[in-house]
Structures are given as structure tokens and as C-alpha cells.
N, C-alpha and C positions, 0 to 999 in steps of 0.2 A: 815438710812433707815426708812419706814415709816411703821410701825406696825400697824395688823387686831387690835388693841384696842376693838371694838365694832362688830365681826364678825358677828352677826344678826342684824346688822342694814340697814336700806333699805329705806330711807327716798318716796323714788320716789314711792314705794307700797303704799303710806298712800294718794296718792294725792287726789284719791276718795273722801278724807273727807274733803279736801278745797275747797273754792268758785269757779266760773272761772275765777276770775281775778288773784288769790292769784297763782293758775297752770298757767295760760298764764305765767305770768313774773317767776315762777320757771321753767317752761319747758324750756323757752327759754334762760336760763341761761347753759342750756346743751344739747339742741339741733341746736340754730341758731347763733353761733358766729359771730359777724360783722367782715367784711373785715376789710380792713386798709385801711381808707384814711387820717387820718394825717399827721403820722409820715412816712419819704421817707426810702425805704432801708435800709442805715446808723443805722437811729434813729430804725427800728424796731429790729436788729439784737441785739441794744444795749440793748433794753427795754427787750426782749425774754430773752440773759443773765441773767439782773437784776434779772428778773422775776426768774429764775431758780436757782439765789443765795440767794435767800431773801427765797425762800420756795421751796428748791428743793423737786421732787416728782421722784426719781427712784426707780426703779423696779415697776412702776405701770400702767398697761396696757394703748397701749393709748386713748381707749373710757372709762377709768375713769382718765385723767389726766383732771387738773382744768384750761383751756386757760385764763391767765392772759391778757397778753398783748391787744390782742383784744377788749377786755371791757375798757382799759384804752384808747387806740385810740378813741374810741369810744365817751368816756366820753370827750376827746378834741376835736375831730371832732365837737360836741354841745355844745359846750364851756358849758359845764355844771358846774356851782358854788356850793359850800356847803352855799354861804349864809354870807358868812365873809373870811377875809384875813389880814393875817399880812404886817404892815404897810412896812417892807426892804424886801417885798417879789411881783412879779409880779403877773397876774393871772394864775389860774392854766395850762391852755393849754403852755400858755409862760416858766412857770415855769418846767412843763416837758421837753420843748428841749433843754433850757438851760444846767436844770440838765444831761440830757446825753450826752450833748456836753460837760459839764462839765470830766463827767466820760471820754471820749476819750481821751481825752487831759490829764489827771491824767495818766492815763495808758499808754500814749506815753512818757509822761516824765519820771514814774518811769521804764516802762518796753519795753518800745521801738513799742508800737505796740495797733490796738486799743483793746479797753474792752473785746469785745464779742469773740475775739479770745484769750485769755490770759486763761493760767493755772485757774483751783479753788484754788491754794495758792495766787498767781498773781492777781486772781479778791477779793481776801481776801481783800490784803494790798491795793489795791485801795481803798475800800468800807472801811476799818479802816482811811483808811486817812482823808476820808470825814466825818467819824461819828464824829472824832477827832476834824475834825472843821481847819484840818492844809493841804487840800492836793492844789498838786501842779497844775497851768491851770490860763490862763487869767478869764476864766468866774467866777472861785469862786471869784475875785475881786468887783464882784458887785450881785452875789448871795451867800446867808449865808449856806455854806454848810453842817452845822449840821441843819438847820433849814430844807432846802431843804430832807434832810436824812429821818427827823423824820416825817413833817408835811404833806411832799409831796409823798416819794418814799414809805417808811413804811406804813406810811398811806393808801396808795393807792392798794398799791398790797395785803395787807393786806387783806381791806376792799372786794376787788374784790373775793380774795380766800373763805371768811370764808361768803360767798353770795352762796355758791354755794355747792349744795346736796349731792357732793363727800363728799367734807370738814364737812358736818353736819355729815355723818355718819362716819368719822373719830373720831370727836371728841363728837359723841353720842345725838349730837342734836336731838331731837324730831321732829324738821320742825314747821313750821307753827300750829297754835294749832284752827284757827278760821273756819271755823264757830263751831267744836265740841266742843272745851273750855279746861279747864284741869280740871282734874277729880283725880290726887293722893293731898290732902291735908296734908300729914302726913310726916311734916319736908322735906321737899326735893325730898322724893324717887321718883324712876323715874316712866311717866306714863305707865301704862298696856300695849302700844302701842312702847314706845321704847329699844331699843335694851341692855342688859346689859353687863359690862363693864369684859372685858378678864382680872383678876388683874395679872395672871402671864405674857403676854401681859407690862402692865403696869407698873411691878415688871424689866422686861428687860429693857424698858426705860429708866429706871431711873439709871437703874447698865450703861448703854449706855453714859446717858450723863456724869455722873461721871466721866467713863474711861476717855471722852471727855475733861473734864474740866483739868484732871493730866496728859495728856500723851505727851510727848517730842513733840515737833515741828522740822519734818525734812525737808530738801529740796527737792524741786519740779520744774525741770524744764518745760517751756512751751514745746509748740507741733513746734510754727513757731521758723525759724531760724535766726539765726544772734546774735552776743554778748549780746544785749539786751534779748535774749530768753531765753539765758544759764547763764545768771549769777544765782547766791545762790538766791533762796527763801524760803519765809517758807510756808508750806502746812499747810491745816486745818487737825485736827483731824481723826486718821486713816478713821470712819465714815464721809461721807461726811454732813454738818452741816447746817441750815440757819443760813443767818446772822441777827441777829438784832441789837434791838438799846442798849443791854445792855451784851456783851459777855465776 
């Protein structure tokens, strides 16, 4: 679950004090999400998944849920570059439908069925298999799937979440500091203007991941039918978990 950590924080009150160019691109990071025109059906249903394994956000209303996917469409719709790429790697719009054609195929072979309809045990062992650099599919054949994992998928979804004014005030971000500046000088503490941090709050998370790291792994089956559905797997952690690149 995702914990008030900073329950006064309110990044979006402070906008007054930035420029208008610095509010235009934060507003519109959570008011005007782009459609989709990249990725076809298939690829979005897959991507929305990903999105929702990699940083799940439950129990949280849905005009403060953070739209992942649409920003990554977005960013291939405009073949948009960072500017460098690894040389056993295509460009990035390429390299996203690979990777979740990638994922289909993983999830058909180990569980009969594609990604985005698979259990959260079932969308674990996919996603472990690719982190592992070993999962099953023609495409990992000529795309690096730890590579793909860390440089592209993490990367990506990541970068879109922690952009965006929900996730600041989750993790007590201040926002933008320009044109006012920063004004606490004294080792770190936070400024006058952001929110201070709930340690019992903080104190739970931590007893949370713990339980998470020691507690048995049981079986989970999916929702669709057929042998492939019901066979034994292992589910994540009683609390539902994201996955990264180091679990």
C-alpha cells in the first residue's frame, strides 16, 4: 500500500511561486494526458500492466493516480531520444514494442496466456525472468532482456512517475524552487514551504517491507481458465509490492 508519508504536502498550492513556463509543463503533467497513438490495443493493455507492476498505486483515488503509460506513448509517438543508446539495443520507440511483445510471448510460454491478463504472482515470474536475463520468447533472441528491463522499462516508467506532483508529494518533494530559490541553508532541513515527513508513517513502512522480504511465498492462481491458469505459482508478498531491478 502507499502511505500519507508527507500528509501536508500539496505541491500544486505552491505553483504561484513558479514561472509560467515551469506551471504550463507541470500542470499539464496532470491535467492533459495525451491519447495514444502509438502503441495498438495489445501493446497498451500490456504497457498499463507493466505500468501498474513496476509502481502499483492502490487504494488511491483516481484524480491522484499518476497515468504512466500515456506519457510513454507519447514520448514514441515523437520518437523522442535521450541523446545516446547502447550499441545491442534499437531506438527507443522500437525498443518498447519489442519489449512488450517480448513480455506476451514470456507469459504465453510460462502461463498460457498474455501479460496483462495474468495473476500479480504470474506477472512476478515473467518480470523475474526477464530481470534474470533467462525468459522464454523469440524476441529476447535479439533483444537484451536485462538490458531492455533496466535501461528501457525501469527507466522509463520510473522517470514518467517521479515527474509528476502526486509522486512529489508522496515522497515530500518541494517542486520546483525557481524563480523563489531556496532559502533553508542549515544541513538539509527542509524549506519553510514543504511538507514534514509522518515518522510513524515511515516507521510502518519499513516494519511493511521487512514482513515483505521474510514471509513465505504461496500459491496464486490466475483469474483466466484452462490448465495453464491453474497450475501452482508463487504470489508476491501478502502486500502487493513493485517490482524493481533489485528484489
Amino acid at each position: 500500500m502507499i502511505r500519507d508519508r508527507f500528509p501536508g504536502s500539496d505541491i500544486l498550492a505552491q505553483r504561484g511561486h513558479w514561472d509560467d513556463a515551469t506551471r504550463r509543463v507541470v500542470l499539464d503533467r496532470v491535467h492533459n494526458i495525451p491519447p495514444f497513438r502509438f502503441f495498438d490495443e495489445d501493446e497498451q493493455r500490456t504497457l498499463e500492466a507493466l505500468c501498474e507492476r513496476v509502481l502499483p498505486q492502490p487504494g488511491r483515488p483516481a484524480a491522484r493516480r499518476v497515468r504512466i503509460a500515456p506519457w510513454i506513448d507519447e514520448r514514441c509517438s515523437n520518437e523522442a531520444h535521450e541523446g545516446f543508446r547502447f550499441d545491442d539495443m534499437p531506438p527507443g520507440p522500437e525498443a518498447w514494442r519489442l519489449g512488450l511483445r517480448g513480455l506476451d510471448e514470456t507469459a504465453r510460454a510460462l502461463h498460457g496466456a498474455p501479460f496483462a491478463v495474468l495473476s500479480d504472482g504470474h506477472q512476478g515470474e515473467v518480470l523475474d525472468s526477464v530481470r534474470r536475463g533467462e525468459p522464454p520468447g523469440e524476441t529476447w533472441r535479439t533483444l537484451p532482456p536485462r538490458r531492455w528491463w533496466m535501461q528501457v522499462a525501469l527507466r522509463e516508467i520510473t522517470g514518467v512517475y517521479y515527474a509528476h506532483p502526486t509522486a512529489w508529494d508522496e515522497i515530500g518533494f518541494g517542486g520546483p524552487a525557481y524563480p523563489r530559490g531556496y532559502a533553508s541553508l542549515n544541513r538539509g532541513a527542509p524549506e519553510p514551504w514543504e511538507a514534514r515527513e509522518d515518522l510513524g508513517a515511515r516507521a510502518a513502512d519499513e516494519a511493511e517491507r521487512r514482513a515483505a522480504a521474510t514471509a513465505p511465498r504461496t500459491a496464486e492462481p490466475d483469474a483466466e481458465a484452462g490448465p495453464a491458469a491453474t497450475s501452482a505459482a508463487t504470489s508476491d508478498a501478502p502486500a502487493r509490492r513493485s517490482i524493481g531491478a533489485a528484489e
